[in-house]
Structures are given as C-alpha cells and as structure tokens.
C-alpha positions as CSV (number, residue, x, y, z in Angstrom):
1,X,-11.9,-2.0,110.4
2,X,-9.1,-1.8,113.0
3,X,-5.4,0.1,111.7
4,X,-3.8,-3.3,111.5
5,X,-6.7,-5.0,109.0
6,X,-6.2,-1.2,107.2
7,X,-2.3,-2.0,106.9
8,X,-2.6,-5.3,105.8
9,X,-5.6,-4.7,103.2
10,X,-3.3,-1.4,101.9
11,X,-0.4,-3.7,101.4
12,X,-2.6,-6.2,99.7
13,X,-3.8,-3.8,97.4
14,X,0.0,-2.3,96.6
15,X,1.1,-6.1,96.3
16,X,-1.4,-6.9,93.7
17,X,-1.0,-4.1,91.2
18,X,3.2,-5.1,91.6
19,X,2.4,-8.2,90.4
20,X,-0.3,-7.4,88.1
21,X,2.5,-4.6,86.7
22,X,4.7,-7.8,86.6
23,X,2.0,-10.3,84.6
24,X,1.7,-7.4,81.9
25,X,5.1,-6.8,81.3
26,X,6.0,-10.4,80.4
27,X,2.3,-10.3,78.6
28,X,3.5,-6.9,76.3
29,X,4.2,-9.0,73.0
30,X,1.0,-11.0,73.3
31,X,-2.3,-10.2,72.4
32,X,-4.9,-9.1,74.6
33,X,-8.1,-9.2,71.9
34,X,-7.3,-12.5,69.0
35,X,-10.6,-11.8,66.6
36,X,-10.3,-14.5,63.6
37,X,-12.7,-14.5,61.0
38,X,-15.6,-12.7,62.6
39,X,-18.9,-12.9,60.7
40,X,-22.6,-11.3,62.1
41,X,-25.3,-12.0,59.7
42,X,-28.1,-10.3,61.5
43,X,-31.2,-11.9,59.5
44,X,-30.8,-15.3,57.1
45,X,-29.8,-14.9,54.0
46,X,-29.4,-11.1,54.2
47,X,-25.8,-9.4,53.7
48,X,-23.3,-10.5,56.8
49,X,-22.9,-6.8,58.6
50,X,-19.4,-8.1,60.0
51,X,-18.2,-10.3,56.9
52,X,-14.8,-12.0,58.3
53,X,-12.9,-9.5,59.7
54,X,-9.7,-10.4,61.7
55,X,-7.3,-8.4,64.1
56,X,-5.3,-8.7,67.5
57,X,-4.7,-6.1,70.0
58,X,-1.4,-6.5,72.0
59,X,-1.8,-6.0,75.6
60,X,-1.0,-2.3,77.1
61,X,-1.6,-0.3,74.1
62,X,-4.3,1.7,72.4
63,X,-6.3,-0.2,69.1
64,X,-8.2,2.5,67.4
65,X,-11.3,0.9,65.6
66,X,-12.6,3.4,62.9
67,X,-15.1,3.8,59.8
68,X,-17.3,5.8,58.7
69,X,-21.3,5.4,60.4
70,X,-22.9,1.8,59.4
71,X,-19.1,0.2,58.5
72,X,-19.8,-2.4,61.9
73,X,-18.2,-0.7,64.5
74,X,-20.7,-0.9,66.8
75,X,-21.8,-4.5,65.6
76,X,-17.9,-5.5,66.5
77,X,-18.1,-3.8,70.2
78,X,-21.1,-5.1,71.0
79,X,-19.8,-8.8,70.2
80,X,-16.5,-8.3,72.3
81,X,-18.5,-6.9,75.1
82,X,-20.9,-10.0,75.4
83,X,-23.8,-8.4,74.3
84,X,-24.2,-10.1,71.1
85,X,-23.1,-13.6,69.9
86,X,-21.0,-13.9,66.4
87,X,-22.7,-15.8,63.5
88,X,-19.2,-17.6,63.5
89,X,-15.5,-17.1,64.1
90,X,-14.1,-16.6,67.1
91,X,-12.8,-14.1,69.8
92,X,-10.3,-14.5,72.1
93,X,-9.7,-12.0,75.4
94,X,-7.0,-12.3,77.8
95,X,-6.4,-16.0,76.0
96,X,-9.9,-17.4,76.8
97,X,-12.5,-18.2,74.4
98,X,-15.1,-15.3,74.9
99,X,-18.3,-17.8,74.1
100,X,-16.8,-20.0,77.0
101,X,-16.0,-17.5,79.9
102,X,-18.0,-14.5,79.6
103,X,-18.3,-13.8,83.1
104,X,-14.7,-14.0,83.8
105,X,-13.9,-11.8,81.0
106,X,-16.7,-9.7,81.9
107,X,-15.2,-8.7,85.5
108,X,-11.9,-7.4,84.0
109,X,-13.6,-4.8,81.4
110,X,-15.0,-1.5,81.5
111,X,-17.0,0.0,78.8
112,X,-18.3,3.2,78.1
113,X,-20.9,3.1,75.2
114,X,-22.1,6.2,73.0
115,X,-25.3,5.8,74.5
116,X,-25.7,8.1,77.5
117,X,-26.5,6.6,80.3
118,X,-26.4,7.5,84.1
119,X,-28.5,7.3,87.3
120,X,-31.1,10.4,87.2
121,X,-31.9,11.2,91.4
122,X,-28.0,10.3,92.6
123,X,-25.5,12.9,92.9
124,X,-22.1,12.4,90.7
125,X,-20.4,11.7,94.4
126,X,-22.8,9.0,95.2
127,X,-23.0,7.6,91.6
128,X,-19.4,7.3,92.1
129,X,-19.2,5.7,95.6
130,X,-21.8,3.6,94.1
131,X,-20.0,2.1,91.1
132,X,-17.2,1.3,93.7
133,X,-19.1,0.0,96.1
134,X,-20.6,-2.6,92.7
135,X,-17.3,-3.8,91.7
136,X,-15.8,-4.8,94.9
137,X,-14.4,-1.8,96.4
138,X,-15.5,-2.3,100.1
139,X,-13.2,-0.5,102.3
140,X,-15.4,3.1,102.9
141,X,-11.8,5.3,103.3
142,X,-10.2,3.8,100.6
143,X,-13.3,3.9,98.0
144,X,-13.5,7.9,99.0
145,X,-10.3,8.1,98.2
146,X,-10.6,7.5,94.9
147,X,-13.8,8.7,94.4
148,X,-11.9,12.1,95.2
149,X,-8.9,11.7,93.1
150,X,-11.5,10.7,89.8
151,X,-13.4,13.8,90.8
152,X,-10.5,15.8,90.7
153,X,-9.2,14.2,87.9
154,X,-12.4,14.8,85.7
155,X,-12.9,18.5,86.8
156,X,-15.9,17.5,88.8
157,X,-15.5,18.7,92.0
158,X,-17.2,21.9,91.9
159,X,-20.4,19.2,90.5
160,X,-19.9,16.3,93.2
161,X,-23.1,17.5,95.2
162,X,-25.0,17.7,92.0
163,X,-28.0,15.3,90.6
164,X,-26.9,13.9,87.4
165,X,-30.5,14.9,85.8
166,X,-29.5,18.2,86.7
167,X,-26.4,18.1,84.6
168,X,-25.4,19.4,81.6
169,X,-25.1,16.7,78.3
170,X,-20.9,17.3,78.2
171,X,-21.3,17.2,82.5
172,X,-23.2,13.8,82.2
173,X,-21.0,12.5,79.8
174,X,-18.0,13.3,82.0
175,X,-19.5,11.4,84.3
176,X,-20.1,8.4,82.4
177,X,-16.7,8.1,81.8
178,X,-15.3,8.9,84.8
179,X,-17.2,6.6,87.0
180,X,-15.6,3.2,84.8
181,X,-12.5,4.2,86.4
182,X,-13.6,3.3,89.5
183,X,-13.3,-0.4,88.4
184,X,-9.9,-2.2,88.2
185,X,-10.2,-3.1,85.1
186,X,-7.4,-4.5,82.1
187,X,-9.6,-4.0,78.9
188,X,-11.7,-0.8,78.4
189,X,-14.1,-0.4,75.1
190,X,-14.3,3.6,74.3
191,X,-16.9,3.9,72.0
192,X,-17.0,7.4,71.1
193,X,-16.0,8.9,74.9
194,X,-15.2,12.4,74.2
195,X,-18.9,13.5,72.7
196,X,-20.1,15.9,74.2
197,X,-16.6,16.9,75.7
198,X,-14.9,20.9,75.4
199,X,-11.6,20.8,73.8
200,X,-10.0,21.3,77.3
201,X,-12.2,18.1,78.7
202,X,-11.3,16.1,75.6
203,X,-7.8,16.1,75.4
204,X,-7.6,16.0,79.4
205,X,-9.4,12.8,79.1
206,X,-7.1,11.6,76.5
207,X,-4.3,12.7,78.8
208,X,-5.8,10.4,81.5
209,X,-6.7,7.7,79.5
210,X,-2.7,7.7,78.1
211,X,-1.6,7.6,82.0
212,X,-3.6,4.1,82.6
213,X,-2.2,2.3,79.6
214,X,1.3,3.4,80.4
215,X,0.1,1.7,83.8
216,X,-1.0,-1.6,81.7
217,X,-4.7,-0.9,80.8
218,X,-5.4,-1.9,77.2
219,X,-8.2,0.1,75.8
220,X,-10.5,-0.7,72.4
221,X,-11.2,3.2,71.2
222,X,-13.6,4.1,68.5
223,X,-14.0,7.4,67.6
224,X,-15.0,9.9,64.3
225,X,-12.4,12.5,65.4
226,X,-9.4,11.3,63.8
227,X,-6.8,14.1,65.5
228,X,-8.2,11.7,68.8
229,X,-6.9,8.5,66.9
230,X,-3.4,10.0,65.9
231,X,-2.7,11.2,69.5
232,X,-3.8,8.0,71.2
233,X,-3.9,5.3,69.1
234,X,-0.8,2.9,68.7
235,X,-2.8,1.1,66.2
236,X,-5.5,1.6,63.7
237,X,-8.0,-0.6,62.1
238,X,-10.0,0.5,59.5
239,X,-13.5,-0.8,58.8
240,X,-16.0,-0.4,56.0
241,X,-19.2,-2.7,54.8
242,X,-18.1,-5.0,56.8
243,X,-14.2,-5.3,56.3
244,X,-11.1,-4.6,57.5
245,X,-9.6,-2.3,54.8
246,X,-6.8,-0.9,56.4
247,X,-4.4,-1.7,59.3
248,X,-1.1,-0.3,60.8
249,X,0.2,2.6,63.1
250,X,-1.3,6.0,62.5
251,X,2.3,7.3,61.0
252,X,2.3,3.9,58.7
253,X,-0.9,4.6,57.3
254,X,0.2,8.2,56.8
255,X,3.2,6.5,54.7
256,X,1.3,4.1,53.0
257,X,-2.2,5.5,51.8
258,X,-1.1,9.1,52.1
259,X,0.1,9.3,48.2
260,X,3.1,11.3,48.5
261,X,1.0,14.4,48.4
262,X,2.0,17.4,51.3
263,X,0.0,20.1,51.9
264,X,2.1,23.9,51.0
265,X,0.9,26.8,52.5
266,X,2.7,30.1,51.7
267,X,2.0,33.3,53.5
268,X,3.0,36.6,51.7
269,X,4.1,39.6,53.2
270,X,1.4,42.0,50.7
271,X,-2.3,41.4,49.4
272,X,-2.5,38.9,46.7
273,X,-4.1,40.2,43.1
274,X,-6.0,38.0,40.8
275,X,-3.9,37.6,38.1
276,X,-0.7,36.1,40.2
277,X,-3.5,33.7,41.8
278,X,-5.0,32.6,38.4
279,X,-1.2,32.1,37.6
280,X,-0.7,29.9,40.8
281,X,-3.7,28.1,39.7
282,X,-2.5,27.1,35.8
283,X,0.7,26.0,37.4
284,X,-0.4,23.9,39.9
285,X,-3.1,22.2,37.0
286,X,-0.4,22.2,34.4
287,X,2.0,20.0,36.4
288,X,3.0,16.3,36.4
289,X,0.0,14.8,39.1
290,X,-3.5,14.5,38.6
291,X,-3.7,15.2,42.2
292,X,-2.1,18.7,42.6
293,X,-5.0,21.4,43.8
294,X,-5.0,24.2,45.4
295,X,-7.2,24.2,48.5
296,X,-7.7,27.6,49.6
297,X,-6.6,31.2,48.7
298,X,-7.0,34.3,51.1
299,X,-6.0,37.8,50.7
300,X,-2.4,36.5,51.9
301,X,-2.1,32.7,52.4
302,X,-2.5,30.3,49.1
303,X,-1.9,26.4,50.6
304,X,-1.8,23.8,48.1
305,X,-2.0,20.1,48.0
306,X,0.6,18.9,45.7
307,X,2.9,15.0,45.2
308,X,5.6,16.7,43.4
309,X,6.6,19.0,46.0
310,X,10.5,20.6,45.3
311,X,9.3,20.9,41.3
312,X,5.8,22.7,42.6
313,X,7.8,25.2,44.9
314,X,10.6,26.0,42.3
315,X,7.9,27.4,39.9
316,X,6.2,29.3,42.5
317,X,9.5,31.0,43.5
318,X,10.1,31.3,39.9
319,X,6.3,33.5,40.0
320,X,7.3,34.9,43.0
321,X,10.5,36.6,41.7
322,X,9.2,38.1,38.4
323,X,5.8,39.7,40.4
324,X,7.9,40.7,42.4
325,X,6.6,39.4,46.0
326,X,8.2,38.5,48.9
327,X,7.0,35.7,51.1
328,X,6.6,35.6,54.4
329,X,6.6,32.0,55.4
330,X,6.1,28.6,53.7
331,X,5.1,25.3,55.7
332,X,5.3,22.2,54.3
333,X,3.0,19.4,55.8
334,X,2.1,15.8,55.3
335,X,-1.3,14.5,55.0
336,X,-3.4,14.4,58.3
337,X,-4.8,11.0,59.1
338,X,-8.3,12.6,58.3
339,X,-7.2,13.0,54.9
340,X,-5.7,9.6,54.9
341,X,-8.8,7.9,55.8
342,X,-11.2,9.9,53.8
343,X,-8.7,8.7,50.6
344,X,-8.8,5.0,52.2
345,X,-12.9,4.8,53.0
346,X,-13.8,6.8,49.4
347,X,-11.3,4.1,47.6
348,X,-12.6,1.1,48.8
349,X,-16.1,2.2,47.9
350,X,-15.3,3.3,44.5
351,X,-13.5,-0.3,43.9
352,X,-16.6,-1.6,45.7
353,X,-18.9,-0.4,43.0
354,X,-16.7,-1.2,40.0
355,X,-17.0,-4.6,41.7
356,X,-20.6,-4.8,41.3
C-alpha cells in the first residue's frame, strides 16, 4: 500500500468513528437491546426457564444482568447472541428484529462467554493478529498497531511470544478477552469476564472496559461478583426462576430493597471483656427491629447491622460511658449491593414457596 492509500485509509478510519461518535450521541436516550416478553421453554410442557421477562438497555451504558446460578442468565445471553431461538416474544438490537437480521446484528457484537476458549498452538500475538485479520482489519501496520496497544493494555506483552496452551488459566482468560477488542464492535456480552482474573487484572479490565463505553460501546455484563456490578453497572436487572425481580441503578436498589439497615462498626481504643459484649448483645436484641444483629465481635471492633441507627448508637454511648471505654472510631455504612441482592434473591424464593 503506497503513503497516499495509507493517508486516505487513516482518514477513513478517523472519519468513521466521528460519525459513528455522532450516531451514538443522538442514539443515547434510545435503546440499544428492547427484550419484550421473552419466554424459553426448553422441552414441551416442562417449566418455561425464561418465563416472560422484559427489559431495554439504552445505548452507551453498562446493563448488569445478575442472579444466582440456574435463574436464566445464560439461557437469556445465549438468545441475544443468536445462539438459541426464543419460544416466543421478541428481541430487538440496534432497532432490528433479531429473528430477521442475525447476521447484521452479528457483525456489530463481541462476546466473551464463560466458557474458555482459545487457539491451543498460536501464540497470544498471532491469535491476536488473527482475530484482526477475521473481522476485517486488513491493513498489516495498522492491525499491529493495535495488536500492540491491546497487549499493552492487557499486561501481555511480556506473554506475546507465548503458545496459548502454554498459558496459565487467568493468562488464557486475559486473552480471551482481550482479543474481542480487536473487533469494532457497538454491543459486547461479558458473561462472567473477570474469572480467573488477580484483583489488579480485574479491576484494570474494568477500567478498560469503562474507557470503551465512555467511547459509545454498550456492554451486556453478567457477573456473581457484585463489587464488579456496583463499579460498572449503570443498570441492574435482577433475575431468578425465570423472572425479572428487580430492576434500577445499583444506588436505587441500595435505596429501595436495602431496608433502612446500616452496617456500625466501632473500634475501641482497649480489649473488649465479655460482660460489656453480652451487654452490646441484649441491647441490640432488645430494640425496636427484628433485624438488628450484631455481625462480628473481635478483641476491639464490634460492627453491627442495625435500621434504627441514632437510637442504636445513643445506647451504646450510653454503655460506653458507664464501663468506662473510650472509642476509637465508629463508621457508619449502608448496605453493600451483595447484601441487597442476597435480601432480594432469598425474598423472592421465600414468597415463591408460600406461593406453592
């Protein structure tokens, strides 16, 4: 390729993402996924494993799809990725009907499944340069290029001479990942990316996953690491047996389903005895709320899970001041979103049962 063609394709290429940049910013209050009434029966007359479940995903932002194993996660993915067909109801991705133009829709998505899967006798360069080369990336200098930069960006430089069946299981996964960003994709299905992953490789990949939708990329992300949901997610949906049991913002559900409870923890300058402990603990059962409990107590540190916070604390000061004890620090958190969705998957079953 002569210097001019070079110019002129390197212009092409900037000219596009402006104007794809352009399309998604008039596209940001529409919805990139429209699922309506969604049912998979998988065998006649058998329970439906995805019985009518409806929800939208706007374009540039980050769904989080959780539930506990079995709820029909994967049933869900596997429908919105054209690998299996719906019993009935219907999907919609970038405003086509996905029955009608599965190809089309199929060239603008990446996915990374939780199955592992990469090429055994390739090295991670070549894997790389070959998953470029697969999805239209012609131009040699251009397709090293970022081959390099996703290298980089993955820590897997010091690996890019290595055979992938010589790699480590959090190496390979890395890898798996890594190489769907060589596509130009709008719509990427995480379905549990980060196993496998070291803290530092997780939330790097978080990081970088954050960077693309602030670019426009609008990612489906499943996951059972629900600190991974509240730092990415914009919004959550919540699935068990089948339906859709919860859906807003991580903070919403936070607000909504958390109870009012707030988790104390108090750290005392001296060694805790018994008898102040036991006292701690006939307080905290004697108040107003069923669900006051103390979670843990160490030689030190006594935190608390409590709804009627300011009237809880007053009477430990009140303890506090006649044992004479002096504390050291007290932190006053809401529930975590882990909590929250424990609370929201355990109530749904237990109304589930009454049910039946």
């Amino acid at each position: 390729m002569s210097d001019n063609e070079k110019t002129q394709n390197n212009y092409s290429i900037k000219k596009n993402r402006e104007e794809k940049t352009i399309i998604l910013t008039k596209l940001q209050n529409e919805d990139c996924i429209s699922v309506t009434n969604l049912k998979k029966q998988y065998v006649k007359d058998s329970a439906y494993t995805l019985d009518g479940i409806s929800f939208s995903v706007k374009y540039g932002t980050v769904f989080g799809f959780l539930g506990p194993n079995g709820a029909g996660k994967t049933t869900t993915l596997k429908i919105l990725t054209t690998l299996l067909s719906p019993s009935s109801g219907s999907v919609y991705i970038f405003g086509k009907d996905l029955n009608k133009n599965q190809l089309e829709i199929k060239r603008r998505i990446g996915v990374v499944s939780q199955n592992p899967s990469f090429e055994a006798n390739l090295t991670v360069e070549r894997a790389l340069d070959l998953y470029g080369m697969l999805w239209g990336l012609h131009d040699r200098k251009l397709r090293k290029e970022k081959v390099n930069k996703i290298l980089e960006t993955f820590d897997l430089e010091s690996i890019r001479n290595a055979k992938n069946d010589e790699l480590s299981i959090g190496q390979r996964r890395r890898v798996q990942v890594a190489r769907e960003f060589m596509h130009d994709m709008d719509l990427l299905f995480l379905d549990e990316p980060t196993v496998g992953l070291d803290p530092s490789a997780r939330r790097q990949l978080l990081d970088y996953i954050k960077a693309h939708v602030r670019s426009g990329l609008t990612v489906f992300f499943t996951t059972h690491i629900m600190e991974e949901a509240e730092y990415l997610c914009d919004e959550i949906a919540i699935i068990d047996n089948g339906k859709i049991i919860a859906f807003d913002t991580p903070t919403g559900l936070i607000q909504k389903c958390g109870g009012g409870s707030k988790t104390i923890e108090i750290t005392f300058k001296d060694i805790l005895n018994k008898s102040f402990v036991d006292l701690l603990k006939s307080t905290i059962s004697k108040s107003n709320s069923d669900n006051n409990s103390i979670i843990s107590d160490g030689k030190r540190t006594v935190t608390i899970r409590v709804t009627n916070t300011e009237q809880v604390i007053s009477e430990i000061l009140q303890h506090v001041s006649k044992y004479g004890l002096q504390i050291e620090n007290i932190t006053i958190n809401p529930p975590s979103l882990e909590e929250v969705f424990l609370s929201i998957v355990e109530n749904h079953d237990s109304t589930s049962e009454v049910r039946k």
